[in-house]
N, C-alpha and C positions, 0 to 999 in steps of 0.2 A: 300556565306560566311558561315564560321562555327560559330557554336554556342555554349558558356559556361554558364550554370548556375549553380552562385558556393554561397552554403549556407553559407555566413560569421555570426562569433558568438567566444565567448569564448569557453574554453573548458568545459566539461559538462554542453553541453546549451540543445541538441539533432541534430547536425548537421548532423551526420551518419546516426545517426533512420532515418531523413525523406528522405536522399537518398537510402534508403536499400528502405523505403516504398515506395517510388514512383517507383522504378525498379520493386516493388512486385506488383503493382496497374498494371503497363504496363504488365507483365505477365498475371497477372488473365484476365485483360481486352484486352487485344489482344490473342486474343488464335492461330495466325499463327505465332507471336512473338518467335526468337529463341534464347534461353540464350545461349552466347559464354561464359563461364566460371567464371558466378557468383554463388558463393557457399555462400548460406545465412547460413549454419552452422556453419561459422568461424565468428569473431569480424567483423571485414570493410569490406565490399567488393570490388573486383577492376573485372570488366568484362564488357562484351558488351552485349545489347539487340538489336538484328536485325528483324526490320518490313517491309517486303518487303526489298527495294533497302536502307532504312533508318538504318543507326547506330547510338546506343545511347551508348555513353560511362560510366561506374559510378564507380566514385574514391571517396569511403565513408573516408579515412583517410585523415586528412588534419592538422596536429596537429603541424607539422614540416617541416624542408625542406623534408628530407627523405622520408614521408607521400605525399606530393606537387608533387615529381618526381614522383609516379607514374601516375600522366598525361602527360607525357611525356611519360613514360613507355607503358603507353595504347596508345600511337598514334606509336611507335614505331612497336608494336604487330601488328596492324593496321592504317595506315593511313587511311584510306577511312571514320572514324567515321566522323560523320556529327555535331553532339552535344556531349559536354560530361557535367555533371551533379555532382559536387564535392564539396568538403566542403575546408574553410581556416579559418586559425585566421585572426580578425581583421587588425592585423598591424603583420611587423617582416618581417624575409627574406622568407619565408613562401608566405606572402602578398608578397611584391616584386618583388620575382618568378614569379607568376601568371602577377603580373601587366605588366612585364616587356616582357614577352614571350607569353602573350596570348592576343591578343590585338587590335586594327581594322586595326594598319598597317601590324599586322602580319595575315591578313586573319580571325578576329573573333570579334562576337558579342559578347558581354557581357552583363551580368545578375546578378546582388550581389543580394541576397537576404536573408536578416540579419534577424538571428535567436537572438529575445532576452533571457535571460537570467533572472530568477526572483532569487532574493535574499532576503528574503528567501523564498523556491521553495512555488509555490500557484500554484497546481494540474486544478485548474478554469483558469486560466489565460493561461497556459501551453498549456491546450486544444485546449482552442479561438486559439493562438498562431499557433498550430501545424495544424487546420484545416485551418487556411487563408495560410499555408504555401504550404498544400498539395495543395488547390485549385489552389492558382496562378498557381505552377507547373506543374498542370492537364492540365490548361486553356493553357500553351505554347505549349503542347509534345500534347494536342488532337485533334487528326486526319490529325496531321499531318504525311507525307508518303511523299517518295522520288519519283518520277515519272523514 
C-alpha cells in the first residue's frame, strides 16, 4: 500500500515550512537521494525525492481545492510514488478531496498529523510544536527504502 502523510492545521499554522523541511532533512541526509523537481526557491513546493527504488512525493500547498489537486497532479507525473507527504485544511472540500480519494479502499495508508496553531503566536510553543512534528516525520520516512 501507499502511504499519505498530510499535515492538517489552519492557515498560517506552518504546514508547508515543515513539508519543505522534511524533503530538505531527506536531501541532506541521504546523499544518493535524487530531487525530481523540487525547487525550494519558489513558495510551495510540489516534486519527488527518489532513494533508491523509494518515491517520496511533496505537495506543500494545501490551502484549496486547486492546491489539494496537485496530488493528484503529482501521481499523474508519476505513478510509481510510493508516499507522498502534503499539507490540508482541517475541514472543506479541500479535506473531502483527500478523504474521499486517498484512502485504504483506494490503495493508501494514512497519516493526519495536526499542526496547532497558537493564537497569539508563542515563538516557545511553536518550536516544541515544530520539533515533535519533524521527529514523528523522521521516525516514519527513516530508513526506510524500496527493495
Amino acid at each position: 500500500m501507499k502511504k499519505m502523510f498530510t499535515l492538517r492545521g489552519v492557515s498560517h499554522c506552518g504546514k508547508s515550512s515543515k513539508v519543505k523541511d522534511i524533503a530538505n532533512w531527506i536531501l541532506a541526509n541521504y546523499p544518493h537521494a535524487i530531487n525530481h523537481g523540487i525547487d525550494f526557491t519558489k513558495g510551495d513546493i510540489l516534486g519527488v525525492v527518489q532513494i533508491n527504488k523509494l518515491k517520496i512525493g511533496f505537495v506543500s500547498a494545501g490551502d484549496d481545492l486547486d492546491c489539494i489537486l496537485g496530488n493528484d497532479s503529482i501521481l499523474e507525473i508519476d505513478c510509481t510514488i510510493d508516499i507522498i507527504v502534503n499539507t490540508c485544511r482541517t475541514k472543506g472540500i479541500s479535506r473531502k478531496h483527500l478523504a474521499d480519494n486517498y484512502n485504504f479502499s483506494t490503495g493508501w495508508l494514512i497519516k493526519n498529523i495536526f499542526v496547532t496553531k497558537y493564537d497569539p503566536p508563542n515563538p516557545s510553543l511553536e518550536s516544541i510544536r515544530d520539533l515533535k512534528i519533524m521527529e514523528e516525520l523522521k521516525s516514519w520516512l527513516t530508513g526506510l527504502e524500496k527493495l
